[in-house]
C-alpha positions as CSV (number, residue, x, y, z in Angstrom):
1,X,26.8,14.3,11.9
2,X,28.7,13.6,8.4
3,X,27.8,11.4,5.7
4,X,31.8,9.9,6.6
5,X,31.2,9.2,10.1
6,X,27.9,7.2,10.0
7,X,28.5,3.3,11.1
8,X,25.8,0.4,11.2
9,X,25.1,-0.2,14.9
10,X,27.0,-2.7,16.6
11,X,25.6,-6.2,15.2
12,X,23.6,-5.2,12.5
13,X,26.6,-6.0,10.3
14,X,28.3,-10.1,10.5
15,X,31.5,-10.5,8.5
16,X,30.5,-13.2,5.7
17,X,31.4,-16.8,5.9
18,X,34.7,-18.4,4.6
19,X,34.5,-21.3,3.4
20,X,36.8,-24.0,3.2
21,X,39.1,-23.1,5.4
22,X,40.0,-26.1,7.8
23,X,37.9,-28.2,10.1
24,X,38.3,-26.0,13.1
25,X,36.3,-23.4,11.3
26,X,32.6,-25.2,10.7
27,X,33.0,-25.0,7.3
28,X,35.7,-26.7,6.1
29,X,36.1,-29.6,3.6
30,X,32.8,-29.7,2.2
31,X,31.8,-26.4,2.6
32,X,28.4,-27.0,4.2
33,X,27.2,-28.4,1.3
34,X,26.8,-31.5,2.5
35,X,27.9,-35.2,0.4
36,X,27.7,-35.6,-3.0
37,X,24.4,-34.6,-5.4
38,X,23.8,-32.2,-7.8
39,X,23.4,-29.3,-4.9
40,X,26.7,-29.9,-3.5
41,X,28.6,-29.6,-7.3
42,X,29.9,-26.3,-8.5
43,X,27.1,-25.5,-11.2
44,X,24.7,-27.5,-9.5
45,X,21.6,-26.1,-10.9
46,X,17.4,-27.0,-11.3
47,X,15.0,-24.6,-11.5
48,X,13.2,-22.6,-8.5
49,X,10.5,-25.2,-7.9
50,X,11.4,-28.1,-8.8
51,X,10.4,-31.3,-6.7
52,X,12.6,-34.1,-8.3
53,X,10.1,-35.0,-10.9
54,X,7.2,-35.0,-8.7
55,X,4.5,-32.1,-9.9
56,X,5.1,-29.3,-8.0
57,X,3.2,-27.9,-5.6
58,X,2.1,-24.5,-8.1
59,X,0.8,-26.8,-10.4
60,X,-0.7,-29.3,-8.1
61,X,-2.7,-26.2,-6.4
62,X,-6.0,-25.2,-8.4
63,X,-6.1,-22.2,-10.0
64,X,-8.5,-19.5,-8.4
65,X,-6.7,-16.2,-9.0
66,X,-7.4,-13.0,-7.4
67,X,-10.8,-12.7,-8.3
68,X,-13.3,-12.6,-5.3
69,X,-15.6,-15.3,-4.4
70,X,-18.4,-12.7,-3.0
71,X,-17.8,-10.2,-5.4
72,X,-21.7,-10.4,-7.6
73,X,-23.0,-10.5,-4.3
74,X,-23.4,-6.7,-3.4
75,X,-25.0,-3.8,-5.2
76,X,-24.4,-0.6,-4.9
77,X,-27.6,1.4,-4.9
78,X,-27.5,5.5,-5.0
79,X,-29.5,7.9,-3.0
80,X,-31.4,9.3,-6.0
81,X,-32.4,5.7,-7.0
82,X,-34.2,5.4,-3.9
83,X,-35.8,8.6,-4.4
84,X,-37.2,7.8,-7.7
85,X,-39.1,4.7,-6.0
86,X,-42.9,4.7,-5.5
87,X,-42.9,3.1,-2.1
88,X,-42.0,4.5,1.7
89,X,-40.5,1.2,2.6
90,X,-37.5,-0.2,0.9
91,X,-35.9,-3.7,1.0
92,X,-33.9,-5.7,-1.5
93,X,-36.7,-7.3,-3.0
94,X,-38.6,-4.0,-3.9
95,X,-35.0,-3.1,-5.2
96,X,-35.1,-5.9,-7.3
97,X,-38.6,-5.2,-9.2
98,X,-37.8,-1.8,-9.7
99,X,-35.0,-3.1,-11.6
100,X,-32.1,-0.8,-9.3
101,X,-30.0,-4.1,-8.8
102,X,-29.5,-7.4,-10.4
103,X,-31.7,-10.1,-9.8
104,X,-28.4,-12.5,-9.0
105,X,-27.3,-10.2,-6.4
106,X,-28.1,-11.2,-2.1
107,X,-27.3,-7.5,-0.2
108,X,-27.6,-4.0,-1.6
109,X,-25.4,-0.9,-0.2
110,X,-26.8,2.5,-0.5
111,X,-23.9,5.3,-0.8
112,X,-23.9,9.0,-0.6
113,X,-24.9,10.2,-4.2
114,X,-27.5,12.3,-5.3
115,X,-30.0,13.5,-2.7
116,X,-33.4,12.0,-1.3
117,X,-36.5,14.4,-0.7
118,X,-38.8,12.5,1.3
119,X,-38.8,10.5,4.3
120,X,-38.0,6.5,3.3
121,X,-37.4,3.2,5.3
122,X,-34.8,1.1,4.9
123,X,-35.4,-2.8,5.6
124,X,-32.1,-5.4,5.5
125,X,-30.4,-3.0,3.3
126,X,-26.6,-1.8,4.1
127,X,-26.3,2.0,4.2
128,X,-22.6,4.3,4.4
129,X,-22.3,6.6,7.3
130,X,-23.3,9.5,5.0
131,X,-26.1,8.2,3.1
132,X,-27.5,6.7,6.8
133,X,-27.3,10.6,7.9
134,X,-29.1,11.9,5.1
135,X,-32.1,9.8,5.7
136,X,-32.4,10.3,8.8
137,X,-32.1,14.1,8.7
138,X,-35.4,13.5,7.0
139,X,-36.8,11.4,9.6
140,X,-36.2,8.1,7.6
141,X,-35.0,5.2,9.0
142,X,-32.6,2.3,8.6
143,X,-33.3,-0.9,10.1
């Protein structure tokens, strides 16, 4: 195969539309523009958006963003927080007193950092695959 020889299947490719010429064609006379208005004129121009007058529909929406709705809700909570802990059994609540998380936030997710030397329960609490291993490797448990 050469660079020269290499062709667009057959109809990938249309031939473009000519317009104007005669009424046998589709798009004679008016071009399929239609009658008349400011879309149908050469120059014919408003900007992308633009409703007439009427507010348009980016302005009439309410401005939110990208920013998550949920996004205070979870903590991240690290192995060797949980270590440092006086107590066996661990929910968000104890998490909370010990100051390891905001007050404001509803679920806590322990992840895989730092190590844990003792055996510790885990109550209501989300847990990664690796952290979940750990603990249990030390006869812990996740509930």
């Amino acid at each position: 195969m050469r660079l020269n020889s290499i062709k667009p299947s057959d109809g990938a490719n249309c031939s473009r539309r000519r317009v104007g010429r005669g009424i046998g064609s589709g798009f004679g006379k008016t071009s399929g523009r239609g009658h008349k208005g400011q879309k149908s004129r050469a120059g014919g121009f408003h900007k992308v958006g633009f409703e007439g007058g009427q507010m348009p529909l980016q302005r009439r929406l309410p401005k939110r963003g990208f920013a998550s709705l949920t996004k205070g809700e979870t903590s991240e909570v690290k192995l060797s927080a949980l270590n440092k802990l006086p107590v066996d059994v661990i929910d968000i609540k104890v998490l909370k007193q010990a100051g390891v998380v905001p007050r404001s936030v509803l679920t806590a997710k322990v992840i895989l950092s730092g190590t844990v030397s003792r055996a510790i329960k885990l109550q209501g609490i989300l847990v990664t695959k690796g952290a979940k291993a750990a603990i249990e490797a030390l006869g812990g448990s996740v509930e």
